[in-house]
Phi, psi and omega in degrees: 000127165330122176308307174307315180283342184277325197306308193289354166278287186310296185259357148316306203281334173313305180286325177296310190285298188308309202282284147009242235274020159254308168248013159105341216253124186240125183230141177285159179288144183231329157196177146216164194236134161004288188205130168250163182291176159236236207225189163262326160222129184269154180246106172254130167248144137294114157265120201258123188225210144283330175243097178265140176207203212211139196226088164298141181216130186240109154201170179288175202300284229309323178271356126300004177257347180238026159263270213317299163327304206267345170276330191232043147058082150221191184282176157305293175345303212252037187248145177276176152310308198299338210278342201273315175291334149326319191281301172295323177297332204254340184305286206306320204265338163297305188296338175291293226285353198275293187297347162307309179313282213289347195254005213275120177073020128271203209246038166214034152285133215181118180313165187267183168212166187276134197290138166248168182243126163251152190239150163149146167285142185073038189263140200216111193262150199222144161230133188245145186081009182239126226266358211247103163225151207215117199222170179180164184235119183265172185170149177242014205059341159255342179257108220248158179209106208247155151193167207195119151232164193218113179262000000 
C-alpha cells in the first residue's frame, strides 16, 4: 500500500477515535473520496514537516452543536458560537495530534500549528502546488463529519 493511500486509513481512524472519546458520539468511516466539499464550519491546520500539508476537519453547525453538546456535557440549546468554534478548532487539533502519533518516524510526521475555524457556506478553499489530497467522510448516520488533507 501506497504511503498516501495508508494517510487517509490514518487520519480517518485519528478523527473518528478524538470524536468518540471527546463526545461520546462513534461515528463510521463512511467513504473516502478523491475530494470532498466542505462545510459551514472548517477546522484548519498547518502541518509543517519534511512532507508539509494541510488538515481540514468540516462540518455543519447543527452537528456540531451535538458534537459540541456531548464534549463539554450541556444541552444542544444552550450550546454557543463560540462553544462551536472551539469545538472545530478542538477537532482539528486532536485528530493532528492523534495522526502526529500514528506518522511518528516517517517522512509525515509534522509540527502542529495552532488551529483555526473558518466559517461560510459555499466556501471553496483553493491549495495550490499540492500534489496529494486525501478526504473521508465519517457519519452515524444523523451526524456528518468531512476531513480533506492535502500534502
Amino acid at each position: 500500500m501506497e504511503m498516501y493511500d495508508e494517510l487517509g486509513l490514518i487520519y480517518s481512524e485519528a478523527l473518528q477515535e478524538v470524536i468518540t472519546r471527546m463526545s461520546g458520539i462513534n461515528l463510521q468511516v463512511k467513504s473516502q473520496e478523491k475530494d470532498s466539499c466542505f462545510e459551514e464550519m472548517t477546522g484548519l491546520m498547518i502541518l509543517n514537516g519534511k512532507k508539509s500539508g494541510m488538515l481540514f476537519v468540516s462540518a455543519k453547525k447543527d452537528d456540531l452543536v451535538v458534537l459540541c453538546s456531548g464534549i463539554i456535557g450541556v444541552k444542544p440549546a444552550q450550546v454557543t458560537d463560540k462553544d462551536i468554534e472551539d469545538t472545530v478548532c478542538e477537532l482539528v487539533n486532536m485528530a493532528a495530534g492523534n495522526a502526529k502519533l500514528r506518522l511518528s518516524g516517517t517522512d509525515f510526521m509534522s509540527e502542529l500549528t495552532p488551529p483555526l475555524a473558518i466559517k461560510g457556506r459555499d466556501m471553496v478553499i483553493i491549495t495550490k502546488e499540492r500534489t496529494h489530497v486525501i478526504s473521508g467522510t465519517l457519519s452515524n448516520g444523523e451526524i456528518t463529519v468531512k476531513f480533506k488533507v492535502v500534502y
